[in-house]
C-alpha positions in Angstrom: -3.1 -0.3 14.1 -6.6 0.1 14.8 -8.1 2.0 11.4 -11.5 2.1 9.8 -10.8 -0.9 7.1 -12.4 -3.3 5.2 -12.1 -6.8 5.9 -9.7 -8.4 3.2 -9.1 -11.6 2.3 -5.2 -13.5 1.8 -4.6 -15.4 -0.8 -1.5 -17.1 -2.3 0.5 -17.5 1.1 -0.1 -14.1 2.2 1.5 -12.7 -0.7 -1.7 -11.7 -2.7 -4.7 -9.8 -0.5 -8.3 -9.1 -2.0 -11.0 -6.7 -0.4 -14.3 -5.3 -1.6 -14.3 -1.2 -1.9 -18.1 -0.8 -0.8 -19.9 2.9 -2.0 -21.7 5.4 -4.9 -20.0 3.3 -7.7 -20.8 0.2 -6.2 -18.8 -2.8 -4.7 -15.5 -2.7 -6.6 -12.6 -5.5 -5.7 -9.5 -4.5 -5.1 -6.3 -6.3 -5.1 -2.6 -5.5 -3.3 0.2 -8.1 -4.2 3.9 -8.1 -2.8 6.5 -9.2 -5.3 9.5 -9.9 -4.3 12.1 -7.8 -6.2 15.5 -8.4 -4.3 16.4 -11.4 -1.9 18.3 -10.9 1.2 17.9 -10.1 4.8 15.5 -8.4 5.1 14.4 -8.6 1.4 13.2 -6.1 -0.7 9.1 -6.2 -2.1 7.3 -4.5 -4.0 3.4 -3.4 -2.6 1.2 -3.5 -6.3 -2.2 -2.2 -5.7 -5.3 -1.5 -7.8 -9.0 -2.6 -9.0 -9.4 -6.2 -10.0 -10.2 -6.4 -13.7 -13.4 -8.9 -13.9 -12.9 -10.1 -17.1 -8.9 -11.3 -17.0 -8.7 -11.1 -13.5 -5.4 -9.1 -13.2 -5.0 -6.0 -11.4 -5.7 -3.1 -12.7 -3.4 -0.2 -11.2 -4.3 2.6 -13.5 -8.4 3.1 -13.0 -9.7 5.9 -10.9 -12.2 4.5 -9.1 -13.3 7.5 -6.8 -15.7 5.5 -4.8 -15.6 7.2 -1.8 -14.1 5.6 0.5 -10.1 6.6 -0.6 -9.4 6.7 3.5 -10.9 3.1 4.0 -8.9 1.8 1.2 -5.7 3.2 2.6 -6.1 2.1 5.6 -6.7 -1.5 4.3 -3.7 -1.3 2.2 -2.0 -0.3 5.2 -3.2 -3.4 7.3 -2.0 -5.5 4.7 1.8 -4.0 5.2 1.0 -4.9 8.5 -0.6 -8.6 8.2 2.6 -9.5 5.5 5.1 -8.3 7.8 3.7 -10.5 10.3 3.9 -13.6 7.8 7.3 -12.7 6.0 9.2 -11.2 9.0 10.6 -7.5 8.8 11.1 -6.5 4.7 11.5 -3.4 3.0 8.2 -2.9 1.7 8.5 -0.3 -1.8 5.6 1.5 -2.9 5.1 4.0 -5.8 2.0 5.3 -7.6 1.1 4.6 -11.0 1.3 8.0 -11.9 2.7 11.1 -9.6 -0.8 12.3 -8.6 -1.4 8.5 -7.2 2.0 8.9 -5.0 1.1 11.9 -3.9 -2.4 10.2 -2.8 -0.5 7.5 -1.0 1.9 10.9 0.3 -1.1 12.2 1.5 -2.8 8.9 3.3 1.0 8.6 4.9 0.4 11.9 6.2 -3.2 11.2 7.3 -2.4 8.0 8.9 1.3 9.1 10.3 0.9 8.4 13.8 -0.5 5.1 13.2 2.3 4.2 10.8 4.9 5.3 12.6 4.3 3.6 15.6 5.2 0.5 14.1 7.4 1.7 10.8 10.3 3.0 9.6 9.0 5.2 6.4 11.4 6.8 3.8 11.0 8.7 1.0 12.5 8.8 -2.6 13.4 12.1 -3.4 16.5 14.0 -4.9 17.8 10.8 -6.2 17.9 9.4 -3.1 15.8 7.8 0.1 15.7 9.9 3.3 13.5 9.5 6.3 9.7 10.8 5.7 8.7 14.1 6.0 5.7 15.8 6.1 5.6 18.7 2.6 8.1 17.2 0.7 6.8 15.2 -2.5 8.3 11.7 -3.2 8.5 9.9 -5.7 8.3 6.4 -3.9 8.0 4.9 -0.4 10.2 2.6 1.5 8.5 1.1 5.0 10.0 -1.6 6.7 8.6 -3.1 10.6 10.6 -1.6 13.5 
């Protein structure tokens, strides 16, 4: 994938990535961690995303921090998919917002970024009780991607 992104740094065996959001509200740091959340093979993770809190250092998935730069982030978070995937081998990666207007934000960057995605992803969506294969105008409730 070759996307406008900020340069991020891995932490904790590729598991744990940290980048700096850079605009109007200033330099923010963000944080995306994949949590295992079922073994096998492939293996099931979970993609947690969100502002790093300075004070207790955790990750902060609920601020709105509407610096600008919502693409930029996106695309980092998507490089991260990426970059772990290359590390861990080919898991199902599950993402869902902390609230339904943040899925549809990551809906939207799926969108935005689709033919970059889906050039090297499988993407599914959670909808109807059930996962079925990503389409544009529906509205999920989480997201499945796993390496082709």
């Amino acid at each position: 994938m070759h996307l406008d992104c900020y340069q991020y740094l891995a932490k904790n065996d590729y598991y744990d990535y940290e980048f700096v959001s850079d605009g109007p509200k200033g330099k923010i740091r963000k944080a995306v961690r994949f949590t295992k959340v079922r073994d096998g093979n492939p293996g099931f993770y979970n993609l947690g995303f969100g502002d790093i809190d300075e004070i207790s250092d955790t990750i902060n998935d609920q601020v709105v921090t509407d610096n600008g730069d919502r693409d930029k982030v996106l695309a980092t978070v998507a490089l991260t998919v990426m970059d772990f995937t290359n590390i861990h081998g080919s898991h199902y990666i599950i993402a869902q917002g902390s609230s339904p207007s943040r899925t549809r934000l990551y809906q939207i960057g799926i969108s935005r970024l689709w033919n970059e995605i889906s050039a090297d992803f499988d993407v599914f969506g959670f909808a109807d009780n059930h996962w079925q294969a990503f389409q544009h105008n529906v509205n999920y409730e989480a997201f499945l991607v796993k390496r082709k």
